[in-house]
Structure formats: structure tokens, C-alpha cells
C-alpha positions in Angstrom: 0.0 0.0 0.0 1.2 3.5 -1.2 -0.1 6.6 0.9 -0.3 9.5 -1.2 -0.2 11.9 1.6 2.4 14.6 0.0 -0.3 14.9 -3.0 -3.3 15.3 -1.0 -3.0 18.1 1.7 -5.2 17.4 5.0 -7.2 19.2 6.8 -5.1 20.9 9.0 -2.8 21.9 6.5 -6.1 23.4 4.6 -7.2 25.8 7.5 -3.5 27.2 8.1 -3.4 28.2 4.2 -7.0 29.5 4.1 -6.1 31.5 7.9 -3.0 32.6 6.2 -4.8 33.9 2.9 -7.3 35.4 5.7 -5.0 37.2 7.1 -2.9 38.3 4.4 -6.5 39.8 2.8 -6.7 41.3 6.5 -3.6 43.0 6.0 -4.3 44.2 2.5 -7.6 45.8 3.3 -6.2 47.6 6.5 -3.8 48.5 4.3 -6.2 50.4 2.0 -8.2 51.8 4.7 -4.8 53.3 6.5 -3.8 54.9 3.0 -7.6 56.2 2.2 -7.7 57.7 6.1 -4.4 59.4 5.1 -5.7 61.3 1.8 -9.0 62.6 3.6 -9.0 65.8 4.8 -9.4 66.4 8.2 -12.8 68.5 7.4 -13.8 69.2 11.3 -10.9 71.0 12.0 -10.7 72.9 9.0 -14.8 73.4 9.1 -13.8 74.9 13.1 -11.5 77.2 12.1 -13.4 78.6 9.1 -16.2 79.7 11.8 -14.0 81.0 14.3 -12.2 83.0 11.4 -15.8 84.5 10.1 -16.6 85.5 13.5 -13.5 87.1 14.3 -13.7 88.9 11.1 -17.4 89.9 11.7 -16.2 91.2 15.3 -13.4 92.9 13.8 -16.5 95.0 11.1 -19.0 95.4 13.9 -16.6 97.2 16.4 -15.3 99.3 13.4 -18.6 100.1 12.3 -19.2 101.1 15.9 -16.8 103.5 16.5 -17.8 105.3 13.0 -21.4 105.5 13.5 -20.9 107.9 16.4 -18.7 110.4 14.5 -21.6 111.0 11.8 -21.8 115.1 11.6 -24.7 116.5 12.4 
């Protein structure tokens, strides 16, 4: 009788290549994910300092208009 045991891989030999494929397609997507996160825009900071820039700046208009308004000759 012959065994033909290098041919024919058993089970155990099965689920390490399929966990290693899993994992290597783990990796891969990570991966992906890591290098999309990185070419987003961090919009919430940049959306915060937009606002805080337009108030300042509508401050800065309303305390100039304020000081002009009282000079108006009469």
C-alpha cells in the first residue's frame, strides 16, 4: 500500500493556508483603509477654524462700524 499523503493536503494543512490567505487579505484591506484615512482631509478641523475666522472677522466689522457711527456730523 502507497499513501499518497504529500499529494493530497489534510485538513489541517487546509485551514492554516486558508487563515493565512485570511489574514494576508486582513492586511491588504487595513492596508487600504490606513492609505484612504491618510488622503481625507481632516474637514472638522478645517470646518472649526473657518467659523471661528468669520466671527472674528465679523467682530473685527461690527466694532469698526461702531466707533464710526458715532462720528456722523450732524
Amino acid at each position: 500500500m502507497t499513501d499518497r499523503t504529500d499529494d493530497a493536503p489534510n485538513e489541517i494543512l487546509a485551514a492554516a493556508k486558508d487563515a493565512k490567505a485570511h489574514a494576508a487579505a486582513a492586511a491588504e484591506a487595513v492596508a487600504e483603509a490606513a492609505e484612504d484615512a491618510a488622503k481625507r482631509w481632516p474637514l472638522a478641523k478645517i470646518g472649526l477654524g473657518v467659523g471661528i475666522g468669520s466671527a472674528a472677522i465679523a467682530a473685527a466689522a461690527l466694532y469698526a462700524d461702531r466707533s464710526r457711527s458715532k462720528k456722523k456730523p450732524k
